[in-house]
N, CA, C and O atoms as CSV, one atom per row, in Angstrom:
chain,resi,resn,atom,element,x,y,z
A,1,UNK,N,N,135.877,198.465,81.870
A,1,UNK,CA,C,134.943,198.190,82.939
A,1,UNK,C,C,134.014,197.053,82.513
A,1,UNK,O,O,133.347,197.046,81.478
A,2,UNK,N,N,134.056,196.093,83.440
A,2,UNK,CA,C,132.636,194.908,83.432
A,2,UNK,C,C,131.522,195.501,83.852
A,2,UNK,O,O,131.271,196.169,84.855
A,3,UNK,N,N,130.635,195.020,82.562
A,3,UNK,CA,C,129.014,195.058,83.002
A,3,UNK,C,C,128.084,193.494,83.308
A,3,UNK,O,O,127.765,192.539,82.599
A,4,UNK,N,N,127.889,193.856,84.705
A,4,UNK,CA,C,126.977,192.752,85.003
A,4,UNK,C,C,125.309,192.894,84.786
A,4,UNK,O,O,124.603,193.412,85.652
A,5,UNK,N,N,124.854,192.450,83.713
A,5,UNK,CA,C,123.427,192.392,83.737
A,5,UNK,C,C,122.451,191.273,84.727
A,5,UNK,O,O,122.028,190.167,84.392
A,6,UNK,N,N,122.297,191.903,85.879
A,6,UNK,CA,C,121.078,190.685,86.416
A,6,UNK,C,C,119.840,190.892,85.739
A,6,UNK,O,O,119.494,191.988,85.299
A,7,UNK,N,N,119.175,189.850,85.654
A,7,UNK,CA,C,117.802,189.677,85.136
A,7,UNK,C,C,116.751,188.366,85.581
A,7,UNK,O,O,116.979,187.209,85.933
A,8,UNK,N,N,115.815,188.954,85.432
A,8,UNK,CA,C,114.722,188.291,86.144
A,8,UNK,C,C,112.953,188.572,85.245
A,8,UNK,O,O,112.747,189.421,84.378
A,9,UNK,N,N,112.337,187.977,85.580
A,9,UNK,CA,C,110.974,187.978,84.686
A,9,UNK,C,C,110.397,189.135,84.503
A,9,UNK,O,O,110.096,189.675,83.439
A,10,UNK,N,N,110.145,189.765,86.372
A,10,UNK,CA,C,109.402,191.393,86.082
A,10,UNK,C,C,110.364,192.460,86.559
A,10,UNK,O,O,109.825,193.487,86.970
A,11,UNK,N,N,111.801,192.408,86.585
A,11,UNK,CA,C,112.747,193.117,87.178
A,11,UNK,C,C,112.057,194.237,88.509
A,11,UNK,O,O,112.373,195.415,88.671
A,12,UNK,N,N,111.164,193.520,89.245
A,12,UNK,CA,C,110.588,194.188,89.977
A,12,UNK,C,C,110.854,193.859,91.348
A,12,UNK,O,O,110.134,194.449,92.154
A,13,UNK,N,N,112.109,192.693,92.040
A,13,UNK,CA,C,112.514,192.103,92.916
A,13,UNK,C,C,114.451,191.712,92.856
A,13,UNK,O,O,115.435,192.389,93.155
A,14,UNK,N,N,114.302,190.496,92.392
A,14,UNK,CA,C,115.673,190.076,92.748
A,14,UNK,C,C,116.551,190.464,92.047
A,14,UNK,O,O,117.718,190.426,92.439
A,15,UNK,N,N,116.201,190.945,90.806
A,15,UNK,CA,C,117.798,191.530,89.998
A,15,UNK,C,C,117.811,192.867,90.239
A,15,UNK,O,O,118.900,193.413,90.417
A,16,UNK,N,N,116.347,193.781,90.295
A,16,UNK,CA,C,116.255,195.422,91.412
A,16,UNK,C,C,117.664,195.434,92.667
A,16,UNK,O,O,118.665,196.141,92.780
A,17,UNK,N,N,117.106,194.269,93.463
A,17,UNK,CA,C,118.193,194.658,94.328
A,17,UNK,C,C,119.768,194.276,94.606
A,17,UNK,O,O,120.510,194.824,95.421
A,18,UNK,N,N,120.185,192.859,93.440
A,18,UNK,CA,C,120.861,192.296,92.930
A,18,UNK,C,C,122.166,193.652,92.351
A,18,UNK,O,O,123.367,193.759,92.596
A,19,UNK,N,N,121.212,194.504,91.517
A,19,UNK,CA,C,121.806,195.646,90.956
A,19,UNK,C,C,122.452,196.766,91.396
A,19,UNK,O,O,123.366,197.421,90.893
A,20,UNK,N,N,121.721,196.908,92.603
A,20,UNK,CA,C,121.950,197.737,93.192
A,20,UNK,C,C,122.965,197.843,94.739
A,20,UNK,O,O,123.608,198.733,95.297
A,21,UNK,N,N,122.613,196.176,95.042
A,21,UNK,CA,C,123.944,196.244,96.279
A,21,UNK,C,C,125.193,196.210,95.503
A,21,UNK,O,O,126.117,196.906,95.925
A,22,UNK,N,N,125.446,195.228,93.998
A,22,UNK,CA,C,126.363,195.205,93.232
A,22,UNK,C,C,126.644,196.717,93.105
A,22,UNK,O,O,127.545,196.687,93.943
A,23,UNK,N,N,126.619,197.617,92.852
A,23,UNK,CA,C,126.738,199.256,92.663
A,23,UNK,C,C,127.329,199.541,93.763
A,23,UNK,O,O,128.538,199.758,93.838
A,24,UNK,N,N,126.495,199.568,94.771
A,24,UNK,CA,C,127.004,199.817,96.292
A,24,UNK,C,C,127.906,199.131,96.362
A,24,UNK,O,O,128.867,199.882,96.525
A,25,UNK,N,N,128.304,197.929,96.340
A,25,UNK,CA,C,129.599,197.476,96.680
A,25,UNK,C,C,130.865,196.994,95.761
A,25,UNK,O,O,131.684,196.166,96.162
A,26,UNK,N,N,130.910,197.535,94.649
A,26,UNK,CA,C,131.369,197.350,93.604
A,26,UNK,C,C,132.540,198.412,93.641
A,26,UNK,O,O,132.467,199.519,94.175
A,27,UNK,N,N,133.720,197.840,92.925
A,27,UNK,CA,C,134.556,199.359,92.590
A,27,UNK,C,C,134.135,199.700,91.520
A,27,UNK,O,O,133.878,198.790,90.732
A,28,UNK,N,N,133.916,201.056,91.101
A,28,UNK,CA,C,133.023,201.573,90.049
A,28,UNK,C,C,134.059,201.489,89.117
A,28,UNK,O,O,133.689,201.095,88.011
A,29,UNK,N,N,135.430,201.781,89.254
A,29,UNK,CA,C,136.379,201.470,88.208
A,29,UNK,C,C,136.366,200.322,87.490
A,29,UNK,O,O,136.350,200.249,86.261
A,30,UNK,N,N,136.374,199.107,88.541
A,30,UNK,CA,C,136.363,198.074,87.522
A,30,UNK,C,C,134.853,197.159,87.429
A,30,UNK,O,O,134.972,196.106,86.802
A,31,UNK,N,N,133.606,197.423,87.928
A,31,UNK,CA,C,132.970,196.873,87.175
A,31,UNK,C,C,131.263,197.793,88.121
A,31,UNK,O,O,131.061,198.446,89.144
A,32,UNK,N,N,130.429,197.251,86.920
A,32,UNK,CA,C,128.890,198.204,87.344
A,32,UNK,C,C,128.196,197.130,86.995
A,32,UNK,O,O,128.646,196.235,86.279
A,33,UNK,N,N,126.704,197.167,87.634
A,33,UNK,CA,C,125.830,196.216,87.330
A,33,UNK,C,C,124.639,197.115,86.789
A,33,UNK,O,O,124.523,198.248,87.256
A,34,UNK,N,N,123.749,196.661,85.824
A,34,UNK,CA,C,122.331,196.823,85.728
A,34,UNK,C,C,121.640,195.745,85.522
A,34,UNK,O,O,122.111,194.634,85.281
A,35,UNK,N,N,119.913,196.181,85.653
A,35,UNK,CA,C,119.242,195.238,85.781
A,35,UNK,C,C,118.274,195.651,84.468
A,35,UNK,O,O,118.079,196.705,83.862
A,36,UNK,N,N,117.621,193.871,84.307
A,36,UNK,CA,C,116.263,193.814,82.952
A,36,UNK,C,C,115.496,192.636,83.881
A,36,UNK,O,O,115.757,191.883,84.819
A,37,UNK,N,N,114.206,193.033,82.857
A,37,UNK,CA,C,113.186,191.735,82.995
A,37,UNK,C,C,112.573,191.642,81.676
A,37,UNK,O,O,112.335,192.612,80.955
A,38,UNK,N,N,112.266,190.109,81.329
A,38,UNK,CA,C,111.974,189.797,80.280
A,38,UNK,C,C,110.484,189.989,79.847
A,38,UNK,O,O,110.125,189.833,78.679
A,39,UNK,N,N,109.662,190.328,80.840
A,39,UNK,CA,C,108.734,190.948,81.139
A,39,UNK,C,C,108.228,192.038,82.265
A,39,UNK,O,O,107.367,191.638,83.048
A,40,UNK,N,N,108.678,193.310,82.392
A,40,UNK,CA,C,109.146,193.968,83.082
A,40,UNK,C,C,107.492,194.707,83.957
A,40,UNK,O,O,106.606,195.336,83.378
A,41,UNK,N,N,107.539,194.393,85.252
A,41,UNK,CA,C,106.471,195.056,86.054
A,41,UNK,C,C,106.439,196.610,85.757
A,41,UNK,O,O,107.148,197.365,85.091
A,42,UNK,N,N,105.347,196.755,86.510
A,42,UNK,CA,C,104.844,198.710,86.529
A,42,UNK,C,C,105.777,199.056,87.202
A,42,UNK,O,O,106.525,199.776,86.541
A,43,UNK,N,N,106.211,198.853,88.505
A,43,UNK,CA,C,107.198,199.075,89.283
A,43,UNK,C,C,107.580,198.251,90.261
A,43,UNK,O,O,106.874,197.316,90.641
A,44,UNK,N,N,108.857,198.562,90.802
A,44,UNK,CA,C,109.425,198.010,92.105
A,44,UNK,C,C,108.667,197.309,93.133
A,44,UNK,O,O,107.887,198.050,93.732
A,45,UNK,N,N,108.672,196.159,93.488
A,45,UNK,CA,C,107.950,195.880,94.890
A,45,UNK,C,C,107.975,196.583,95.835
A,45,UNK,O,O,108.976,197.057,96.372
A,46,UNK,N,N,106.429,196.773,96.248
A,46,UNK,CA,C,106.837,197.913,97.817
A,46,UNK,C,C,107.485,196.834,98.619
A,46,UNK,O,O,108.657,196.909,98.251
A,47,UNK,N,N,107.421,195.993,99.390
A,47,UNK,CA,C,108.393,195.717,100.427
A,47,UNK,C,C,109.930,194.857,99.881
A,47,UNK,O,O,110.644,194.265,100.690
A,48,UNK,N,N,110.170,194.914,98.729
A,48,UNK,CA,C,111.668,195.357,97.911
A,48,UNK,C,C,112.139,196.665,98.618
A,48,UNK,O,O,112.921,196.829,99.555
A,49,UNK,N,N,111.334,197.638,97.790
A,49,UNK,CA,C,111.509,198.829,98.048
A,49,UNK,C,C,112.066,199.312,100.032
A,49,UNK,O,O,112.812,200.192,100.462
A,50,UNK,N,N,111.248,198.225,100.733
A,50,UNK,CA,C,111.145,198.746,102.066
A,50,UNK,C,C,112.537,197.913,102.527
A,50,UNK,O,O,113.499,198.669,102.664
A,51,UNK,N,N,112.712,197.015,102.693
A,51,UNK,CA,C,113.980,196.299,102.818
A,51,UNK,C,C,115.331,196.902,102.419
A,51,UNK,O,O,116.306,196.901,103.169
A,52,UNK,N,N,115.318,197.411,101.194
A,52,UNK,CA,C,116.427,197.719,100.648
A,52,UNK,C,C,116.860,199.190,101.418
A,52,UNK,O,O,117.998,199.590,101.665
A,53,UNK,N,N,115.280,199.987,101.768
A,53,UNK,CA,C,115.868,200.988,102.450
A,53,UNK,C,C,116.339,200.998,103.856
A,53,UNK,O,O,116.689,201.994,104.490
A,54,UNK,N,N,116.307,199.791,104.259
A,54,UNK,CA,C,116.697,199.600,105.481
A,54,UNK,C,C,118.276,199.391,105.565
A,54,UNK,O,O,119.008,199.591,106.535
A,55,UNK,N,N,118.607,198.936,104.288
A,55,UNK,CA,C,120.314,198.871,104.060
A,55,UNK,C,C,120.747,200.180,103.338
A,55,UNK,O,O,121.832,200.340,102.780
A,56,UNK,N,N,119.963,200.891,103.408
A,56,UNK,CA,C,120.613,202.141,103.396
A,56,UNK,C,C,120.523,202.746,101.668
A,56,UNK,O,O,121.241,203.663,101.267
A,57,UNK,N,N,119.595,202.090,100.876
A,57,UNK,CA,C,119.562,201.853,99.424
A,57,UNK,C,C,118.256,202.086,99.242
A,57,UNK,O,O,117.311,201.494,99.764
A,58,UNK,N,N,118.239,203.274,98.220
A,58,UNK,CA,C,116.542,203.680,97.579
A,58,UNK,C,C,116.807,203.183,96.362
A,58,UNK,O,O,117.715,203.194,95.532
A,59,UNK,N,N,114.977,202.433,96.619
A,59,UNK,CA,C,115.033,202.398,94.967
A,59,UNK,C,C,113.487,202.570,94.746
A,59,UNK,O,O,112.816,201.817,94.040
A,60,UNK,N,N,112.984,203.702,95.467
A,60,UNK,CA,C,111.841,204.294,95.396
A,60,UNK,C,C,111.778,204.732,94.035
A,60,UNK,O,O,110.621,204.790,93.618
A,61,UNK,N,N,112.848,205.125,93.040
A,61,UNK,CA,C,112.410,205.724,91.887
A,61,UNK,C,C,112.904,205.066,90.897
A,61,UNK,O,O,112.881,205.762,89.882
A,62,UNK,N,N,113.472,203.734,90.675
A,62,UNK,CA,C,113.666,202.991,89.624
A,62,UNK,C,C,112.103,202.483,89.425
A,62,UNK,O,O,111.181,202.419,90.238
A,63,UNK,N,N,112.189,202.073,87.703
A,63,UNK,CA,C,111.333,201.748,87.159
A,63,UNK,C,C,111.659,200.290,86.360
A,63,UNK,O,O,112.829,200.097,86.031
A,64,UNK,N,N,110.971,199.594,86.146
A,64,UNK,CA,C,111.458,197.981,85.676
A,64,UNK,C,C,111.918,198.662,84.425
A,64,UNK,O,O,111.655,199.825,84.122
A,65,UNK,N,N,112.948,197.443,83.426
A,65,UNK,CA,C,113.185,198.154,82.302
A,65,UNK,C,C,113.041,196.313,81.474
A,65,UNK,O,O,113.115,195.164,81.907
A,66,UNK,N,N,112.868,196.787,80.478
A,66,UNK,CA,C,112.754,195.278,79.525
A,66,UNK,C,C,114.209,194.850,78.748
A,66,UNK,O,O,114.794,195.481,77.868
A,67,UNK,N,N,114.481,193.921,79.202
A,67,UNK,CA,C,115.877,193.306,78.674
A,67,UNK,C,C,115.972,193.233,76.747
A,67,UNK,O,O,115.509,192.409,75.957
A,68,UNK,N,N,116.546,194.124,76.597
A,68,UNK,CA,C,116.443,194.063,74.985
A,68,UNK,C,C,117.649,194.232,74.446
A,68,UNK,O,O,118.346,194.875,75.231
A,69,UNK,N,N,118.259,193.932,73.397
A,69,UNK,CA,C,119.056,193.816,72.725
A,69,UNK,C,C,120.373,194.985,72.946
A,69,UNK,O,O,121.576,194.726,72.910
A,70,UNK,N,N,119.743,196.302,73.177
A,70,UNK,CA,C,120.598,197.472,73.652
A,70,UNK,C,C,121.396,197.041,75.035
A,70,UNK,O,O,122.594,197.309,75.117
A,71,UNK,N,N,120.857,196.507,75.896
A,71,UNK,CA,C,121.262,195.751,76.838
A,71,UNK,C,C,121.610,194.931,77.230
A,71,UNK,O,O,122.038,194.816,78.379
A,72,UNK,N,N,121.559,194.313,76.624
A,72,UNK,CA,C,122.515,193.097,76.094
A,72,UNK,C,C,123.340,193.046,76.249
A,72,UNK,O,O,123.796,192.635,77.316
A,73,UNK,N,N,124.344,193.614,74.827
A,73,UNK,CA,C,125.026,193.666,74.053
A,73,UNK,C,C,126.094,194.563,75.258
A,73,UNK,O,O,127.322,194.479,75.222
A,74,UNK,N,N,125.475,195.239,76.082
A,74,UNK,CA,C,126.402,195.711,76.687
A,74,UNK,C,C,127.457,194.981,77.957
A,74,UNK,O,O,128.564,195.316,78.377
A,75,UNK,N,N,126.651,193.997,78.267
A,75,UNK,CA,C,127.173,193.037,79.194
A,75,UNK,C,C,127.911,192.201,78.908
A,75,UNK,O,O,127.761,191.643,77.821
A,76,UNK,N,N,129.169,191.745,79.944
A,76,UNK,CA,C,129.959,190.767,79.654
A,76,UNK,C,C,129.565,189.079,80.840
A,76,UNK,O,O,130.161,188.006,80.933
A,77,UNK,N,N,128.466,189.560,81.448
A,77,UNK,CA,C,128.028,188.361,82.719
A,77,UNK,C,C,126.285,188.715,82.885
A,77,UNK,O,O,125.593,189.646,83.297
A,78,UNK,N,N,126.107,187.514,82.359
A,78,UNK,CA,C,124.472,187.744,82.538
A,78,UNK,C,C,124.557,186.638,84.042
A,78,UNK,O,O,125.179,185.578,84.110
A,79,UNK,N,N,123.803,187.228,85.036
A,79,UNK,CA,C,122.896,186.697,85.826
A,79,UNK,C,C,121.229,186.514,86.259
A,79,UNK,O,O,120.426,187.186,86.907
A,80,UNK,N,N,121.201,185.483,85.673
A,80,UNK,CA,C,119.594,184.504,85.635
A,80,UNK,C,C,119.274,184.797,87.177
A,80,UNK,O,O,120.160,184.834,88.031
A,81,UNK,N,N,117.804,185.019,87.465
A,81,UNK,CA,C,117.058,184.510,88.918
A,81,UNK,C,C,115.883,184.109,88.813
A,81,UNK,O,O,114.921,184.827,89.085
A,82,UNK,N,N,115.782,182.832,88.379
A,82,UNK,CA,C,114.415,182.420,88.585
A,82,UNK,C,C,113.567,182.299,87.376
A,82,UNK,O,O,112.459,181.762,87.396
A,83,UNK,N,N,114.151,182.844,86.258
A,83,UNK,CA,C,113.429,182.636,85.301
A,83,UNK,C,C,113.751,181.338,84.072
A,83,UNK,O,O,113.202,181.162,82.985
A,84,UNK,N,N,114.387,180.888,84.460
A,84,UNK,CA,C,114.439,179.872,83.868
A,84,UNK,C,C,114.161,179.428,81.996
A,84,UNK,O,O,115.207,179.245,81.372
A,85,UNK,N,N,113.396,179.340,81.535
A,85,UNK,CA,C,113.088,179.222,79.630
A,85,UNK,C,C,113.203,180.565,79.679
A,85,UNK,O,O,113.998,180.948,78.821
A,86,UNK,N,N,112.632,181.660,80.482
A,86,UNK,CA,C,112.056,183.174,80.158
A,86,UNK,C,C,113.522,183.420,79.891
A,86,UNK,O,O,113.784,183.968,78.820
A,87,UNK,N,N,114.353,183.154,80.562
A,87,UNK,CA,C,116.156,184.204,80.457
A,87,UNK,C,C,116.671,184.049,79.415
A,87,UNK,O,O,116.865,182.915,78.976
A,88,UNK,N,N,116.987,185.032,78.825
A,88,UNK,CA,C,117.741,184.646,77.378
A,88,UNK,C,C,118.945,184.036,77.452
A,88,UNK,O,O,119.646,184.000,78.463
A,89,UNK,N,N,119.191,183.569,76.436
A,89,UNK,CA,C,120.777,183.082,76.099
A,89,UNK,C,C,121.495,183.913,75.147
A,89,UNK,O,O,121.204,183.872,73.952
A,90,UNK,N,N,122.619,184.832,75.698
A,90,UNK,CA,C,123.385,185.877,75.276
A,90,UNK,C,C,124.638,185.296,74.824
A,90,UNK,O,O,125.552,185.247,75.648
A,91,UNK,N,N,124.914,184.661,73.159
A,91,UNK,CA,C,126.155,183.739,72.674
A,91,UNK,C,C,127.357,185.037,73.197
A,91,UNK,O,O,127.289,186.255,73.029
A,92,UNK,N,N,128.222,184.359,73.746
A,92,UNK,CA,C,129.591,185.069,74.100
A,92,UNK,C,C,129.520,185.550,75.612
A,92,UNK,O,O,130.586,185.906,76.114
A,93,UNK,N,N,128.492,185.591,76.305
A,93,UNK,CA,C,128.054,186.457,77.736
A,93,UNK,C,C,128.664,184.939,78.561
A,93,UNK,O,O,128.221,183.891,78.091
A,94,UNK,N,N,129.399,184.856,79.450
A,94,UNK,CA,C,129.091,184.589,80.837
A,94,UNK,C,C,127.767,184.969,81.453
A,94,UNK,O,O,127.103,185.992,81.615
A,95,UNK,N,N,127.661,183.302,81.802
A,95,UNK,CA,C,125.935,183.252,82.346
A,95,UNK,C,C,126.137,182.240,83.835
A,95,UNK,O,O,126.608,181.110,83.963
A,96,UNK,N,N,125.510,183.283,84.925
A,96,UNK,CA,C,125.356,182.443,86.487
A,96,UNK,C,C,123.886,182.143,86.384
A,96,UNK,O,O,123.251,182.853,85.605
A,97,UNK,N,N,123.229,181.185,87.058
A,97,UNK,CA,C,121.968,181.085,87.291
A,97,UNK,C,C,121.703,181.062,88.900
A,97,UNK,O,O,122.083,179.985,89.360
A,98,UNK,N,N,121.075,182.076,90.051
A,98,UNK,CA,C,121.104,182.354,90.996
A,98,UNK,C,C,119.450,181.752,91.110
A,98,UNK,O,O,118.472,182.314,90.617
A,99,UNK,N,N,119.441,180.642,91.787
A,99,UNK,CA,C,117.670,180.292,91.630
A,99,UNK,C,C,117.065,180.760,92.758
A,99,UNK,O,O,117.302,180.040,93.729
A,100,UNK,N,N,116.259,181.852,93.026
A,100,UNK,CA,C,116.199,182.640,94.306
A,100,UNK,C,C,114.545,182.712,94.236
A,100,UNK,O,O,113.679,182.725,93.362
A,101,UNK,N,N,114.619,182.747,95.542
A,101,UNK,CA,C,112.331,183.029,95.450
A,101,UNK,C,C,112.217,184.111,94.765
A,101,UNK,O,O,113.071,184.971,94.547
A,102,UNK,N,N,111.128,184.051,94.426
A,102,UNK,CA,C,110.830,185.722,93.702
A,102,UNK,C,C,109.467,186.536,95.197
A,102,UNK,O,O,108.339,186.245,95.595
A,103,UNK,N,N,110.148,187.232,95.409
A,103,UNK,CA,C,109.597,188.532,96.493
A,103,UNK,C,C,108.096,188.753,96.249
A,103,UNK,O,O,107.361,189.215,97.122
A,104,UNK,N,N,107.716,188.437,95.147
A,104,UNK,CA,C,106.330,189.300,95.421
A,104,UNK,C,C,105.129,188.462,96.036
A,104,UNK,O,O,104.764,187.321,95.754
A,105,UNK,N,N,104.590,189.428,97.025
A,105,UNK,CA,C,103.526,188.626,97.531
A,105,UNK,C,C,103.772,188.068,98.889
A,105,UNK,O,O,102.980,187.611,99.713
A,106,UNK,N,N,105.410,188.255,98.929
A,106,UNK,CA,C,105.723,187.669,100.121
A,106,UNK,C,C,105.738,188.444,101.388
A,106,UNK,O,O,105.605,189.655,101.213
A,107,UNK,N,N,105.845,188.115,102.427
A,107,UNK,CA,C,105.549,188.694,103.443
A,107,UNK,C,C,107.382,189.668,103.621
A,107,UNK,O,O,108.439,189.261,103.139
A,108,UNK,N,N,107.211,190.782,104.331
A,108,UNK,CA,C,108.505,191.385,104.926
A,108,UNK,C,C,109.801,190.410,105.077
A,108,UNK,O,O,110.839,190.286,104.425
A,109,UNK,N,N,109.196,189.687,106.392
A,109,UNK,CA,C,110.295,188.630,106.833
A,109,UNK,C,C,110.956,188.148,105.972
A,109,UNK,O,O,112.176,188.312,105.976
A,110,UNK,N,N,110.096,187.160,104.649
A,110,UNK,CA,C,110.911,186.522,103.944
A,110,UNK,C,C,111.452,187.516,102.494
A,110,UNK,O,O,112.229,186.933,101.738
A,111,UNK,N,N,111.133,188.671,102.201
A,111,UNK,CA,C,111.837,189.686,101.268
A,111,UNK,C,C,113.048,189.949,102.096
A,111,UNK,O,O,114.062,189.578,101.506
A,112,UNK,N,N,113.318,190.564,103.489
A,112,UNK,CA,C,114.464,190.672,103.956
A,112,UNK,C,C,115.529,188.937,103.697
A,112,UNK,O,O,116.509,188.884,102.953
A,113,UNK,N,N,115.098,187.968,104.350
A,113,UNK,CA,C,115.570,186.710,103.944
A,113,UNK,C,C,116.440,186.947,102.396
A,113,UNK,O,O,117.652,187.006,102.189
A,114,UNK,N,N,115.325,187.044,101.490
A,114,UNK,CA,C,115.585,186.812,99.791
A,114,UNK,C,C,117.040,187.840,99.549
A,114,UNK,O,O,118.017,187.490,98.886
A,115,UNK,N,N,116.853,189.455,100.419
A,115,UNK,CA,C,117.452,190.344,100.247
A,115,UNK,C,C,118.789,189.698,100.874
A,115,UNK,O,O,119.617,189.252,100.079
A,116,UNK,N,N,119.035,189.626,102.220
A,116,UNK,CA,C,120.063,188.990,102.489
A,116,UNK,C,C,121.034,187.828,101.602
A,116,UNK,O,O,122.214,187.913,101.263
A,117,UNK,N,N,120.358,187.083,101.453
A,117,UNK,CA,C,120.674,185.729,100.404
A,117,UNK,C,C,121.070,186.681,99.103
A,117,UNK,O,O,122.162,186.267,98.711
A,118,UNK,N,N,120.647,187.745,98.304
A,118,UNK,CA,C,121.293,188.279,97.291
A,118,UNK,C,C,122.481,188.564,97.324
A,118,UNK,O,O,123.357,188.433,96.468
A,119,UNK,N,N,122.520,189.211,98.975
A,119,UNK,CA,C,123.852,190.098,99.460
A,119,UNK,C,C,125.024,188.741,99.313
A,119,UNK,O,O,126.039,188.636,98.625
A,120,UNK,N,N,124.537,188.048,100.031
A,120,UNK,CA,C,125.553,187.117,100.068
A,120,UNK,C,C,126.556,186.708,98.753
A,120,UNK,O,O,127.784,186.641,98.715
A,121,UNK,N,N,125.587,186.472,97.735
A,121,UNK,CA,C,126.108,185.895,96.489
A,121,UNK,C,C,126.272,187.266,95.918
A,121,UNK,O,O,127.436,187.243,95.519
A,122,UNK,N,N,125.710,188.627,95.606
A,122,UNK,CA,C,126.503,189.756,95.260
A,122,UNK,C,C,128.284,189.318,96.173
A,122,UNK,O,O,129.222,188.600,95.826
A,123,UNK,N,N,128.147,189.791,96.849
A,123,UNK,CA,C,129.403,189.392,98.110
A,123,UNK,C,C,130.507,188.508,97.652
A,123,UNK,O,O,131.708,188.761,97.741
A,124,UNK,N,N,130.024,187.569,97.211
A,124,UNK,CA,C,130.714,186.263,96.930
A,124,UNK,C,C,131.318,186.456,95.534
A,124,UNK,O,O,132.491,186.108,95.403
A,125,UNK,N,N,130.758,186.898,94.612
A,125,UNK,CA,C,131.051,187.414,93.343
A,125,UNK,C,C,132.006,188.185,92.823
A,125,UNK,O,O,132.808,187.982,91.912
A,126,UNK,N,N,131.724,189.513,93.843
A,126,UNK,CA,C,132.577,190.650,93.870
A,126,UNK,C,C,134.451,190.345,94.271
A,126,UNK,O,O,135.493,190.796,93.796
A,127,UNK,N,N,134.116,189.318,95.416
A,127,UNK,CA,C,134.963,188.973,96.364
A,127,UNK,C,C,135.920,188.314,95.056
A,127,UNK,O,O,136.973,188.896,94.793
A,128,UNK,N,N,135.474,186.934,94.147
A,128,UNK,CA,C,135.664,185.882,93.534
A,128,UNK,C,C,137.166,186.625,91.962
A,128,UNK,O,O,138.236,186.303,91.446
A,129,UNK,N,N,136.092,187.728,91.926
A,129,UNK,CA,C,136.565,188.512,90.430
A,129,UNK,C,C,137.318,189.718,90.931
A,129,UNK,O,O,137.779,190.379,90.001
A,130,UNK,N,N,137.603,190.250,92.265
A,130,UNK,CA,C,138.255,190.911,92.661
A,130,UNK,C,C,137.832,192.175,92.308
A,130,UNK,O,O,138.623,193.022,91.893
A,131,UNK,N,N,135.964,192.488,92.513
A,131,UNK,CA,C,135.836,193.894,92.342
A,131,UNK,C,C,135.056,194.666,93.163
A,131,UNK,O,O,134.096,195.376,92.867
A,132,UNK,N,N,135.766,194.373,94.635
A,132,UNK,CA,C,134.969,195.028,95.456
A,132,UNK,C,C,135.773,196.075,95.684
A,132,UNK,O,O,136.978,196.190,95.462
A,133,UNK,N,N,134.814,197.015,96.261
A,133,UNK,CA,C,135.430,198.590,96.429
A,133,UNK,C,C,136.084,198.619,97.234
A,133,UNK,O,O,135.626,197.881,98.107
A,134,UNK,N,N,137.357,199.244,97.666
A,134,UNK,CA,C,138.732,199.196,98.196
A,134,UNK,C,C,138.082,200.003,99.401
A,134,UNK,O,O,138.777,200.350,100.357
């Protein structure tokens, strides 16, 4: 099984939900995603949080987690959003860089926007490597 690590600065937006449509639409046989931040928030954005439940996806009870070496090591595809110097460089990882707004602060409208635009490139990915759920 492939592990996709998304990551982002406070894992409190775009790799949160990055992670989680990847899950949802993923065949669990052949590949799973989790998420880090290289500086990881208290928690989830509330209107992250509110968007995502509108596609049918809680993530009322995830908590940011800090990208560290345990996590790493487990991935075979790191995906960057936005953080740019902050994202590590993982020697041997496949690395995408997805340059996406970061959600916080932003109004509804444009978190649904950001959320959509994830879906897409989750979508595109899955589609690309042949691991969407049958």
């Amino acid at each position: 099984m492939i592990t996709v690590l998304f990551a982002c600065v406070h894992n409190a937006g775009r790799s949160q939900m990055a992670a989680a449509l990847f899950n949802h639409l993923a065949d669990p046989v052949k590949a799973r995603a989790i998420s880090a931040g290289t500086e990881p928030a208290v928690c989830v954005h509330p209107n992250v949080v509110k968007v995502m439940n509108e596609v049918g996806i809680d993530l009322s009870a995830l908590v940011p987690q800090k990208l560290d070496e345990t996590l790493a090591v487990s991935a075979a595809m790191l995906v960057t959003m936005g953080c740019g110097e902050a994202c590590p460089v993982l020697p041997g990882v496949e690395r995408q860089d997805w340059p996406l707004s970061d959600p916080n602060g932003q109004s509804i409208e444009a978190v649904r926007e950001i959320r959509d635009e994830v879906r897409r490139r989750v979508v595109a990915l899955l589609r690309e490597r042949g691991w969407l759920r049958p």
